[in-house]
C-alpha positions in Angstrom: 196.6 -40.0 -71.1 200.2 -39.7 -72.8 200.2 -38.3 -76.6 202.6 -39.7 -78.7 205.4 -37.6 -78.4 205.9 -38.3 -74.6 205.1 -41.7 -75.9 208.0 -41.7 -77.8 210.4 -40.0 -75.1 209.2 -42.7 -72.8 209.7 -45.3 -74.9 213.4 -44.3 -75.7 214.0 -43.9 -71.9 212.9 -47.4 -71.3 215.3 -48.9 -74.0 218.2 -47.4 -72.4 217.5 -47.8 -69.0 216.8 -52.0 -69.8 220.8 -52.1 -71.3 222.8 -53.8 -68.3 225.2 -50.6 -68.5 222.5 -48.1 -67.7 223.9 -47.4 -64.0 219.9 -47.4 -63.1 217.3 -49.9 -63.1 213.9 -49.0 -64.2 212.3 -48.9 -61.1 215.2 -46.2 -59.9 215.2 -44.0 -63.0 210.6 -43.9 -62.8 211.5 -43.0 -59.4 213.7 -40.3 -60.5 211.2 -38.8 -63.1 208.9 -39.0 -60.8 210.7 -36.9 -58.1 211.6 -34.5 -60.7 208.4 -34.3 -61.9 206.6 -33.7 -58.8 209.4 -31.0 -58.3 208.4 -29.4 -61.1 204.9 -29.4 -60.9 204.7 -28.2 -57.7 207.5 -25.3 -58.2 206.0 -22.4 -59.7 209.2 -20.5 -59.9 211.4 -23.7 -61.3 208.7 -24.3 -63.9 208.7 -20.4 -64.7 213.0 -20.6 -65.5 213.0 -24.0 -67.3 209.6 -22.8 -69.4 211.3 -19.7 -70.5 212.8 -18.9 -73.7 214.2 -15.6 -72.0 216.9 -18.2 -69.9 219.8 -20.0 -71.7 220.1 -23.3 -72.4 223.4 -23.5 -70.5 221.5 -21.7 -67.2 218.4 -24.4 -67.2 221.4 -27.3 -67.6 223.1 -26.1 -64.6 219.7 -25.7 -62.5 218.8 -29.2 -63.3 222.3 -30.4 -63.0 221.9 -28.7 -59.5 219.3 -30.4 -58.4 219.8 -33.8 -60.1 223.0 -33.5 -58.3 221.5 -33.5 -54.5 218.6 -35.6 -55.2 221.0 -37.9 -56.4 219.7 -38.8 -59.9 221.4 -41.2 -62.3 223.6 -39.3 -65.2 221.3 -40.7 -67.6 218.0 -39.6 -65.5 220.1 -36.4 -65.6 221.0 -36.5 -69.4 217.1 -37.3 -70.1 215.7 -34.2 -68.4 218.6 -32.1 -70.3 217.1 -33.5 -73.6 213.5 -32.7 -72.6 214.1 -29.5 -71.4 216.6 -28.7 -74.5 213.8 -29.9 -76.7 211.0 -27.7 -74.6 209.1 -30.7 -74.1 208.9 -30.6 -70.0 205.2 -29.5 -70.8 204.5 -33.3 -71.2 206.6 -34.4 -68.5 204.0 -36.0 -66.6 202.6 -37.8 -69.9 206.5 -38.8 -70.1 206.4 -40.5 -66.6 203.0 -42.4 -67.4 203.8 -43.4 -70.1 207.5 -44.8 -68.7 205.8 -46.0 -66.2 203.1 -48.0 -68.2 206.5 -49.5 -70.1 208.1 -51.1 -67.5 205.2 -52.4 -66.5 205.1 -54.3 -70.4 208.4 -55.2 -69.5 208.1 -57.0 -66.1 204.6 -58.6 -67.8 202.4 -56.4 -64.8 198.8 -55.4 -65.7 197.8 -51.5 -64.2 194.4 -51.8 -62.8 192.6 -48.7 -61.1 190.7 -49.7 -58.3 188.3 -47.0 -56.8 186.8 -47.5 -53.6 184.2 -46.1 -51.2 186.3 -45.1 -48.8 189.9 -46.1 -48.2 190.8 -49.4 -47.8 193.2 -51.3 -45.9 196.5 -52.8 -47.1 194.9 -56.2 -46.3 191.8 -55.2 -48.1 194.0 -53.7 -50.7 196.1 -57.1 -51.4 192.9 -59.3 -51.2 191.7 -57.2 -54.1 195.2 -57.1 -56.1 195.2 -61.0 -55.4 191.7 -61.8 -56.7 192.2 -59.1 -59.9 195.6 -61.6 -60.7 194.2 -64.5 -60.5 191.0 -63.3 -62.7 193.3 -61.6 -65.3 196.3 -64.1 -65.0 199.1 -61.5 -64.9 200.6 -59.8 -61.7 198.9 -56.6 -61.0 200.1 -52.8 -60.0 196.9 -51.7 -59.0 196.4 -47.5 -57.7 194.0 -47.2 -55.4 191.7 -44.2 -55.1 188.5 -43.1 -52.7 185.5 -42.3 -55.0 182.8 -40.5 -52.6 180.3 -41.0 -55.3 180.6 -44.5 -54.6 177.6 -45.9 -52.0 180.3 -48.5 -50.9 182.2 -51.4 -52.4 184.8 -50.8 -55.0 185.2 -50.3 -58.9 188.6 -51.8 -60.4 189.1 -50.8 -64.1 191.7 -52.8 -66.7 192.2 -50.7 -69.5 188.7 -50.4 -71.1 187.3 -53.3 -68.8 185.9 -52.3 -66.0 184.6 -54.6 -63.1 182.1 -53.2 -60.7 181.5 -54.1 -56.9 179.8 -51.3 -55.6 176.4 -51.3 -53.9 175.5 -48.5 -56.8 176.6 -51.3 -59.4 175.0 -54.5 -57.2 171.7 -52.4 -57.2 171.3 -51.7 -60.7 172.3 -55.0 -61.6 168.8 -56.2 -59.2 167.1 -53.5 -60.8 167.8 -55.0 -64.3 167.0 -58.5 -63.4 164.2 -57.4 -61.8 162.8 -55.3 -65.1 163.4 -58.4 -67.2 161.4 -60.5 -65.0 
């Protein structure tokens, strides 16, 4: 969950990536963030230089200039991570991203839903469940998929707080309370 500080960076990255003049759409500049982002996390000597008050400003600018540079990143994707990383916020980077991501998700009117399933599913199972979750919540849906081995079989898809349960755990104790009431 993002705190409100990388709710606010996020929030400020959305408004200028939605101005026609941007140079990036949304999709291209979450798609940016995340590449850094991934980048970073999985760098232990990148996140070592741009954590460190030891290394100048000017260095961690050029190293991030480098590699927005060959990744091909927008000048304002670029711009952003200078500002984070000038601020020493790239701590909540990932919040950032989630919370960007969540967003543009306002903006295009798309609900997130977390599906979690037994084992993996396929991409028709997958769109039968984003299809049916739509049409029960009215909204177009971005749904993540993930496997939960606790899971007997079925799936569990959660909207925000709401959470709708089709697993064989969930089928069973819903018998077991009819059955108790009986």
């Amino acid at each position: 969950m993002a705190n409100a500080v990388a709710i606010r960076y996020a929030k400020a990255l959305a408004q200028l990536v939605a101005h026609p003049g941007s140079g990036v759409s949304p999709e291209e500049a979450l798609a940016q963030v995340s590449e850094f982002e991934v980048l970073y996390r999985q760098s232990g000597e990148l996140k070592t230089i741009l954590l460190s008050p030891a290394v100048p400003g000017a260095r961690k600018r050029a190293l991030i200039r480098r590699i927005a540079e060959s990744a091909g990143f927008a000048p304002l994707v670029r711009n952003f991570l200078f500002l984070v990383t000038d601020h020493r916020r790239l701590n909540l980077l990932a919040g950032m991203r989630e919370a960007f991501e969540t967003q543009l998700d306002e903006q295009m009117g798309l609900m997130r839903v977390d599906i979690f399933a037994a084992q993996p599913l396929s991409e028709a199972q997958k769109e039968r469940l984003k299809s049916g979750l739509s049409a029960l919540t009215g909204k177009r849906v971005r749904a993540g998929f993930s496997v939960a081995h606790e899971l007997l079989g079925g799936a569990v898809a959660r909207i925000g707080s709401v959470t709708y349960d089709g697993s064989v755990r969930g089928q069973l104790e819903a018998l077991r309370r009819r059955m108790e009431t009986e």
